[in-house]
N, CA, C and O atoms as CSV, one atom per row, in Angstrom:
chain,resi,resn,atom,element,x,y,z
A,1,UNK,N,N,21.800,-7.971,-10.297
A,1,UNK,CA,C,20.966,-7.356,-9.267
A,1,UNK,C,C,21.233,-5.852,-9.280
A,1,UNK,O,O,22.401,-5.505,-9.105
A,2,UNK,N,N,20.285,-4.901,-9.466
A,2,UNK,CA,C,20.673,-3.384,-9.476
A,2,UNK,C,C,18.937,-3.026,-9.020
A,2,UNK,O,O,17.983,-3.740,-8.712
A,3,UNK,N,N,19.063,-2.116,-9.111
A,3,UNK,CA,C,18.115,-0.383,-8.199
A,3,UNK,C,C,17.630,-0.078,-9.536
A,3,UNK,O,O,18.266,-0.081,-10.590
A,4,UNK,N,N,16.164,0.236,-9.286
A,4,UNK,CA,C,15.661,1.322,-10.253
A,4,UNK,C,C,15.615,2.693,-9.445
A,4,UNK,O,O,15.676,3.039,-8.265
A,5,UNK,N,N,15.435,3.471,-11.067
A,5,UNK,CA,C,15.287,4.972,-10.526
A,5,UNK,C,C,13.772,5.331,-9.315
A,5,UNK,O,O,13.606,6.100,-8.368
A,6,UNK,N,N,13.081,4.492,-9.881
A,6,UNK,CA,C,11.639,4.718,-9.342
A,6,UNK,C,C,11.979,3.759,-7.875
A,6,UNK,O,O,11.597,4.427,-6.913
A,7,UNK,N,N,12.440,2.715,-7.520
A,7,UNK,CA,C,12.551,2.235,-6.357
A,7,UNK,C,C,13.315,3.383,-5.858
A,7,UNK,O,O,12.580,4.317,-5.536
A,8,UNK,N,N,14.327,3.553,-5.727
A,8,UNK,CA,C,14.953,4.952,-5.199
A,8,UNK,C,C,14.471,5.990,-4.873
A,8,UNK,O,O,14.690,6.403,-3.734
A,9,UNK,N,N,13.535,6.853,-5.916
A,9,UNK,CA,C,12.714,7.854,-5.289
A,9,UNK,C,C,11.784,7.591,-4.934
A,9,UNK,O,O,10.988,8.520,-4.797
A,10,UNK,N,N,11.288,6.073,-4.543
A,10,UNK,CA,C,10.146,6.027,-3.020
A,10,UNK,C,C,10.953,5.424,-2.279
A,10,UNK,O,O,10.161,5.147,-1.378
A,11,UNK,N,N,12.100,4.919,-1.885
A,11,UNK,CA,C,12.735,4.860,-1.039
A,11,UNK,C,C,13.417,6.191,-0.558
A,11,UNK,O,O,13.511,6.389,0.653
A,12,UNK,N,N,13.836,6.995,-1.343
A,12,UNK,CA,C,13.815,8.213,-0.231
A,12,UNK,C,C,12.633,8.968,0.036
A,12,UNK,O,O,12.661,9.569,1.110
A,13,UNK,N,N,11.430,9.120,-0.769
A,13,UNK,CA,C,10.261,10.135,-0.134
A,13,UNK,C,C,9.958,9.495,1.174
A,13,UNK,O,O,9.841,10.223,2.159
A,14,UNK,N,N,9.763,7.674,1.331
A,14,UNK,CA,C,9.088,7.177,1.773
A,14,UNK,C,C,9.908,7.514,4.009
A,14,UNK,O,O,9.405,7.632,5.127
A,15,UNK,N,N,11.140,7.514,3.479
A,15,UNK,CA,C,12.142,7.428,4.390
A,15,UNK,C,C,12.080,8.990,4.898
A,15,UNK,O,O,12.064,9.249,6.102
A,16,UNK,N,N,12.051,9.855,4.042
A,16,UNK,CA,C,12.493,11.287,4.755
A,16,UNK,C,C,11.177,11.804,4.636
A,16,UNK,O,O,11.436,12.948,5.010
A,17,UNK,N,N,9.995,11.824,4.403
A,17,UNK,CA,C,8.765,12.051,4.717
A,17,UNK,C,C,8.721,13.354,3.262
A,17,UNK,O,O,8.510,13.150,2.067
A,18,UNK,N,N,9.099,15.044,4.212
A,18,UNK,CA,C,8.600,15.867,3.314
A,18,UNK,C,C,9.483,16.021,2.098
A,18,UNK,O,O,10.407,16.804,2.321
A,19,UNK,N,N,9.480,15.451,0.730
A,19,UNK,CA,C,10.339,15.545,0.319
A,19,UNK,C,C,9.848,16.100,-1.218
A,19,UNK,O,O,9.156,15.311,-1.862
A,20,UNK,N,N,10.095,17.108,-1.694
A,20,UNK,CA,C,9.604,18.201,-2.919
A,20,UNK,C,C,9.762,17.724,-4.151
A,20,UNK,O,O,8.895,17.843,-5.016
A,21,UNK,N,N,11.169,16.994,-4.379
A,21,UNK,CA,C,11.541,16.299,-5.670
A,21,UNK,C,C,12.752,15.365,-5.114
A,21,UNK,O,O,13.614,15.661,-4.285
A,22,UNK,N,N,12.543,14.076,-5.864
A,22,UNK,CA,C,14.022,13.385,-6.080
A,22,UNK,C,C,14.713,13.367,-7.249
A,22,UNK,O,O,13.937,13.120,-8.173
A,23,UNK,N,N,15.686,13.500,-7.566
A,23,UNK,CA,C,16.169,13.565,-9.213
A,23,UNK,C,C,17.278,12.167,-9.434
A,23,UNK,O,O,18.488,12.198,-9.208
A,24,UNK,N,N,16.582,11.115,-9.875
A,24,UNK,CA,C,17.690,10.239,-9.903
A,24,UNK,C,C,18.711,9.806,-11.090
A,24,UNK,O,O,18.232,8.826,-11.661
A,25,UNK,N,N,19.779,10.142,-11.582
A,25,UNK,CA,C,20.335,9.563,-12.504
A,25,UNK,C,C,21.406,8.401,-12.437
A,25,UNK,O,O,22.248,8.350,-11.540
A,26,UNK,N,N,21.293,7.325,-13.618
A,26,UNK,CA,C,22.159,6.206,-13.757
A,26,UNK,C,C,23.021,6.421,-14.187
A,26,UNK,O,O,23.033,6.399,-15.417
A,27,UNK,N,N,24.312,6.769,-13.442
A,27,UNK,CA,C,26.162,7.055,-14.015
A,27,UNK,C,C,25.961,6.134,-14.842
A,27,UNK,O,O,25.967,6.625,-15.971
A,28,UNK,N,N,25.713,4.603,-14.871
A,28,UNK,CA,C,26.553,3.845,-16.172
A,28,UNK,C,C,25.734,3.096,-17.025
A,28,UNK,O,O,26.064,2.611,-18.107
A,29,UNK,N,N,24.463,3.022,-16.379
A,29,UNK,CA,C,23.545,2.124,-17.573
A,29,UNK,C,C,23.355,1.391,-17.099
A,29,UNK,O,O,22.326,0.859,-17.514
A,30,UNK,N,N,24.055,0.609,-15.825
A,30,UNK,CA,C,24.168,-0.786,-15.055
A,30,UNK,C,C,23.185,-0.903,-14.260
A,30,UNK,O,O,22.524,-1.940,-14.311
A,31,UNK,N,N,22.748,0.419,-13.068
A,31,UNK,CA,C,21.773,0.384,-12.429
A,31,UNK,C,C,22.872,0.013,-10.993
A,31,UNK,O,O,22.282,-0.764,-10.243
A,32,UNK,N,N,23.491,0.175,-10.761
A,32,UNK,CA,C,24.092,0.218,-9.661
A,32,UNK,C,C,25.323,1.273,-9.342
A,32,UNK,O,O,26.059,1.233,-8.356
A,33,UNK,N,N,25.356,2.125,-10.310
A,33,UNK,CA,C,26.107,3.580,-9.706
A,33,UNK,C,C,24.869,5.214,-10.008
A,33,UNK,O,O,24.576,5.605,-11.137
A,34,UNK,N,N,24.416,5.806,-8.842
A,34,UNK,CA,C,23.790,6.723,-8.971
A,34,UNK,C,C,24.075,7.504,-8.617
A,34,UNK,O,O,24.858,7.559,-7.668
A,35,UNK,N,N,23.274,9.135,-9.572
A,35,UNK,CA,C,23.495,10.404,-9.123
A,35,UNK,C,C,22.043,10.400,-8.244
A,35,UNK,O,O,21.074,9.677,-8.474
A,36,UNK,N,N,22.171,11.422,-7.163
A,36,UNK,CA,C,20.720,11.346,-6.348
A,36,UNK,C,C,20.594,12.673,-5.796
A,36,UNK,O,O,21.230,13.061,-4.816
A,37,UNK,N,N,19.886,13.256,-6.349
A,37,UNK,CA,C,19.570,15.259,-5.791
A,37,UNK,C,C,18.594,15.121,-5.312
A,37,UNK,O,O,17.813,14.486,-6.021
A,38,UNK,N,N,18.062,15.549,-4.007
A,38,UNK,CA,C,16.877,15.507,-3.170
A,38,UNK,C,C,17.014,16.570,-2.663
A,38,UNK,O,O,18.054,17.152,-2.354
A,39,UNK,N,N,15.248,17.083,-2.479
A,39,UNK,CA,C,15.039,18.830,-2.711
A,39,UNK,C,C,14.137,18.505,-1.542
A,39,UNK,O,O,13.204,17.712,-1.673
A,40,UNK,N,N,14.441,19.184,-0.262
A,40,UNK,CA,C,13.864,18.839,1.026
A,40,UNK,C,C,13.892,19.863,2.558
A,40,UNK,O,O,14.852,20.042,3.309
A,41,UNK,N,N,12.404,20.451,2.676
A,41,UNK,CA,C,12.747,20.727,4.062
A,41,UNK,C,C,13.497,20.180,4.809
A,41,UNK,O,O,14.449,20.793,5.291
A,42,UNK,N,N,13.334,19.329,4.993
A,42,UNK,CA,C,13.680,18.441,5.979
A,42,UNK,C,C,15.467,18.624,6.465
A,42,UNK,O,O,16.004,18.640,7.573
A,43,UNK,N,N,15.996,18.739,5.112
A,43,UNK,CA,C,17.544,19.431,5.172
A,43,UNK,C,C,17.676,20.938,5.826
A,43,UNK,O,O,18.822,21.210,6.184
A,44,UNK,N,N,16.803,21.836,6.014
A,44,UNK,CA,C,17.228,23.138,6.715
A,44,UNK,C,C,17.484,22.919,8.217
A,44,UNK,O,O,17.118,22.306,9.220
A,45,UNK,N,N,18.570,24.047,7.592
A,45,UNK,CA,C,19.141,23.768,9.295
A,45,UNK,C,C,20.348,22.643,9.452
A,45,UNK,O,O,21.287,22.978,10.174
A,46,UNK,N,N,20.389,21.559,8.938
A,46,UNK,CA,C,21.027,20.352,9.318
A,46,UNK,C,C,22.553,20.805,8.574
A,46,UNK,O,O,22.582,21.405,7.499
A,47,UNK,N,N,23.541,20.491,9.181
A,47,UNK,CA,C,24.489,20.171,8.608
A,47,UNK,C,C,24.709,19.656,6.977
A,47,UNK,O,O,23.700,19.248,6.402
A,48,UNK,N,N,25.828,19.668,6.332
A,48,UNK,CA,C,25.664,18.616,4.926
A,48,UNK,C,C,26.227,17.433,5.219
A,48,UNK,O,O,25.985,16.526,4.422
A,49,UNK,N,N,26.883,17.199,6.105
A,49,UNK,CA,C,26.940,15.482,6.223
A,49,UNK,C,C,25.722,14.900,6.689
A,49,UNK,O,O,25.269,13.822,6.302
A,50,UNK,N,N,25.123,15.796,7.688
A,50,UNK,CA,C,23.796,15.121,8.412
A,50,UNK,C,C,23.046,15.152,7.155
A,50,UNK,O,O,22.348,14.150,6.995
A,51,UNK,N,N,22.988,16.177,6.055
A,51,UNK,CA,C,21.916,15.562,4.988
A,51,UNK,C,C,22.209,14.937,4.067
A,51,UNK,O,O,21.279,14.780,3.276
A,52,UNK,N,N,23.252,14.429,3.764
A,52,UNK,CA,C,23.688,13.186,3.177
A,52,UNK,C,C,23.995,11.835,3.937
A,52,UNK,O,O,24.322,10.853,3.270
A,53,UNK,N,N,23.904,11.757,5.260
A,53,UNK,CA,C,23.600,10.439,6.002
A,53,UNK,C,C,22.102,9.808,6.166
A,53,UNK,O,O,21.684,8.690,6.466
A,54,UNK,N,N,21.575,10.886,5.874
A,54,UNK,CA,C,19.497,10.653,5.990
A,54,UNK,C,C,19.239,10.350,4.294
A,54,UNK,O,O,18.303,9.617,3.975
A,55,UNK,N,N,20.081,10.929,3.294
A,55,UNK,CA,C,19.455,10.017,1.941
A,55,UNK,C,C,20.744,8.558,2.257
A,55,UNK,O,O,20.294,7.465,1.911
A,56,UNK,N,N,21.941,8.529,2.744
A,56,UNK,CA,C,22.325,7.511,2.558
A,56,UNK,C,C,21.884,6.246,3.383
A,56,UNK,O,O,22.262,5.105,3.118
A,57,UNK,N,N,20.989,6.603,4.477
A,57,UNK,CA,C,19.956,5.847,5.790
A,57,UNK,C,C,19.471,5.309,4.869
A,57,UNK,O,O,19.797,4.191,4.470
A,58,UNK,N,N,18.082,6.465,4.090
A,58,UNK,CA,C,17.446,5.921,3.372
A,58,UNK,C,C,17.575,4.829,2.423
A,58,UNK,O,O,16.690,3.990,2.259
A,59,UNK,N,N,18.812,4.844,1.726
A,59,UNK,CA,C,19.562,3.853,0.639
A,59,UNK,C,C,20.060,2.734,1.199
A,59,UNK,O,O,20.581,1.953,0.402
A,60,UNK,N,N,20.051,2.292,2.831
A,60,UNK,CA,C,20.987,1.626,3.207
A,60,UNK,C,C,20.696,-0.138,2.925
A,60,UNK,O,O,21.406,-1.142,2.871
A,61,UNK,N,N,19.275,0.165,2.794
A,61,UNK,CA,C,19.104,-1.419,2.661
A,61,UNK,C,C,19.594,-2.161,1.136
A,61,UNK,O,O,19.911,-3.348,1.063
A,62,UNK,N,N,19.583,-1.024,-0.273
A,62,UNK,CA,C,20.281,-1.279,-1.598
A,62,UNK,C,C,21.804,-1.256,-1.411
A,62,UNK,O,O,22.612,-1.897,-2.083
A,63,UNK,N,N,22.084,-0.386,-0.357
A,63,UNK,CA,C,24.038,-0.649,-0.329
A,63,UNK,C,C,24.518,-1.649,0.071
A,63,UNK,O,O,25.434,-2.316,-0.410
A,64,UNK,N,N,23.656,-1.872,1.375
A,64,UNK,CA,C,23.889,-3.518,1.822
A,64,UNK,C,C,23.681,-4.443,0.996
A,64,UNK,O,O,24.698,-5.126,0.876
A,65,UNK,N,N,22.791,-4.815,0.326
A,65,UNK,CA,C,22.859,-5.873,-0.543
A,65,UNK,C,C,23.585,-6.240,-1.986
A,65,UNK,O,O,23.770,-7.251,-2.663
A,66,UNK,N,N,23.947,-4.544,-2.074
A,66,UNK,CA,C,24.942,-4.363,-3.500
A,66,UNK,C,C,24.537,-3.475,-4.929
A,66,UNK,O,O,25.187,-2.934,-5.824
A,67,UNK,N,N,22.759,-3.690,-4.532
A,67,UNK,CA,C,21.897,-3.544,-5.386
A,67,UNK,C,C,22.381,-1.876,-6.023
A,67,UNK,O,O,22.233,-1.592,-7.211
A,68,UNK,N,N,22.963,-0.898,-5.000
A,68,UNK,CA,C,23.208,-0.002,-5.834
A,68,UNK,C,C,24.950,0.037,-4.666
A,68,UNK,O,O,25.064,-0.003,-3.441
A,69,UNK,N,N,25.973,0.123,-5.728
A,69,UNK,CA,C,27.442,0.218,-5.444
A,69,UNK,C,C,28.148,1.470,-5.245
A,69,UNK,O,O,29.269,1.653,-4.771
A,70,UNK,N,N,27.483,2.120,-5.591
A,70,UNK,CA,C,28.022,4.001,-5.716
A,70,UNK,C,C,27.043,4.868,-5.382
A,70,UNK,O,O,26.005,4.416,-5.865
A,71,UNK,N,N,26.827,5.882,-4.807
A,71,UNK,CA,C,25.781,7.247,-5.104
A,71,UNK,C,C,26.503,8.347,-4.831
A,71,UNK,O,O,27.269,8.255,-3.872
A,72,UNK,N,N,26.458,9.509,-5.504
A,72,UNK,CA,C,26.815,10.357,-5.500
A,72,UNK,C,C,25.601,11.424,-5.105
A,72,UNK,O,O,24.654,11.457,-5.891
A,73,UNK,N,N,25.562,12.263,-3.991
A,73,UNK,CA,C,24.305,12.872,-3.481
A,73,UNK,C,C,24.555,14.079,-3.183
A,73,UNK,O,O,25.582,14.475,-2.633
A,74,UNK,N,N,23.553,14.789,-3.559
A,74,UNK,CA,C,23.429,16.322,-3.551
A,74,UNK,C,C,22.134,16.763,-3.184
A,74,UNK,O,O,21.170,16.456,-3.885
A,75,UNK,N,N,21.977,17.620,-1.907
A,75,UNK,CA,C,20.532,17.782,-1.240
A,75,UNK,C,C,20.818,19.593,-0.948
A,75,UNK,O,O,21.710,20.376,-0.621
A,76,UNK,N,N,19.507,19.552,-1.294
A,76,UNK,CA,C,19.089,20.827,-1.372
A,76,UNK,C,C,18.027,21.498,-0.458
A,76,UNK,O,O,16.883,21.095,-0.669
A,77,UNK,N,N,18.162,22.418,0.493
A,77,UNK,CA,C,17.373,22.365,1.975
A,77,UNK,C,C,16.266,23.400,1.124
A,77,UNK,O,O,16.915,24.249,0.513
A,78,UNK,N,N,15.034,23.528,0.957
A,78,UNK,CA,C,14.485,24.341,0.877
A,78,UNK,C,C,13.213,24.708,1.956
A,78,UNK,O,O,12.674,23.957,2.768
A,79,UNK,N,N,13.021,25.689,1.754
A,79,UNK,CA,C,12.028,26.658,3.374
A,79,UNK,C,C,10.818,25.686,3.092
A,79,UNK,O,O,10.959,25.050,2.048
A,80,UNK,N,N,9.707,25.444,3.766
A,80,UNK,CA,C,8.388,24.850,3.167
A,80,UNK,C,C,7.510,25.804,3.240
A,80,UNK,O,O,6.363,25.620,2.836
């Protein structure tokens, strides 16, 4: 059971609304450890834990089930 790249980046556009780019990469080939860069108004202003708890919201229903075991996340606030 693992995550695609493409389920992932409509699970976060779909979740954080304005969202510019997602960049998803597979650490191991397995499909259950990811890199995840999301390029987003929506991050200005916010704290960096607060914008890494809104892509990890977004992810929460693949962590719960296992489907993805790791993410490593990096968000990037840009002006709109």
């Amino acid at each position: 059971m693992s995550a695609s790249i493409e389920e992932i980046q409509s699970c976060v556009r779909e979740a954080l609304g304005d969202v510019r780019e997602v960049i998803v990469e597979d650490l191991t080939g397995g499909g259950d450890h990811f890199r995840i860069q999301v390029h987003s108004p929506v991050f200005v202003g916010k704290p960096l834990l607060e914008q890494h708890r809104l892509v990890q919201s977004a992810l929460r229903s693949f962590l719960d089930s296992g489907k993805i075991h790791a993410i490593e996340v990096k968000t990037v606030p840009i002006e709109s």
